[in-house]
C-alpha positions in Angstrom: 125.9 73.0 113.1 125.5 75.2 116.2 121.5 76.9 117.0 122.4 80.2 115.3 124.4 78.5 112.0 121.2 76.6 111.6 119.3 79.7 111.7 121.1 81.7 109.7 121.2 79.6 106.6 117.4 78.8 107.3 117.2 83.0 107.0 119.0 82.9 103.5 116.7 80.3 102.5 113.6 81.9 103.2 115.0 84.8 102.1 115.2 83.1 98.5 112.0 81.7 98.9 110.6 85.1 99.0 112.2 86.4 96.4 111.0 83.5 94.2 107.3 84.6 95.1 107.7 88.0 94.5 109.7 87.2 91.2 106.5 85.2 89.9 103.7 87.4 91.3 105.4 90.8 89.5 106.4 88.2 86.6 102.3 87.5 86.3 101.4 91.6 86.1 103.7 91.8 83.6 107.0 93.4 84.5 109.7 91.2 83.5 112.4 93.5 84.5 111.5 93.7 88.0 111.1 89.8 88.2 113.9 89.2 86.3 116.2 91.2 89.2 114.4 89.3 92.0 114.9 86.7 90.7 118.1 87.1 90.5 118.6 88.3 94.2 116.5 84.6 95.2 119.1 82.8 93.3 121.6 84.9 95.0 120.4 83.9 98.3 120.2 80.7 97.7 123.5 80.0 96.6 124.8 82.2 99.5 122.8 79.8 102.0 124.0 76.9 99.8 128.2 77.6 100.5 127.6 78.5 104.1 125.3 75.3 104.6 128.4 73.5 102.7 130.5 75.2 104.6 129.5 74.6 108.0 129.3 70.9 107.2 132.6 70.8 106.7 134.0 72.2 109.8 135.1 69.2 112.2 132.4 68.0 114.9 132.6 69.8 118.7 132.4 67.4 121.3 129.2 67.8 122.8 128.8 68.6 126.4 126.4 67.9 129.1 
């Protein structure tokens, strides 16, 4: 996994984690509906970050070179 394909899927999973806190602190003041769509765009995020983490480790290995 190259520097910026690491990064990337580290992006979409903060990106979920985010989402996750905002989903619980609008959860706590009471409006479901806006919690319930962010947390649907965290699990969207994660799952994204999921395939292209799955994805990248399954491309063959690059020789390395010094």
């Amino acid at each position: 996994m190259t520097q910026t394909e690491h990064a990337h899927v580290v992006e979409l999973h903060t990106k979920a984690a985010y989402a996750h806190t905002a989903a619980a602190h609008i959860h706590s003041s009471s409006d479901h509906a806006s919690a319930q769509e962010l947390a649907r765009k965290a699990l969207k995020c994660s799952l994204e970050a999921a395939r292209y983490a799955e994805k990248i480790a399954n491309e063959p290995l690059s020789p390395v070179e010094f």
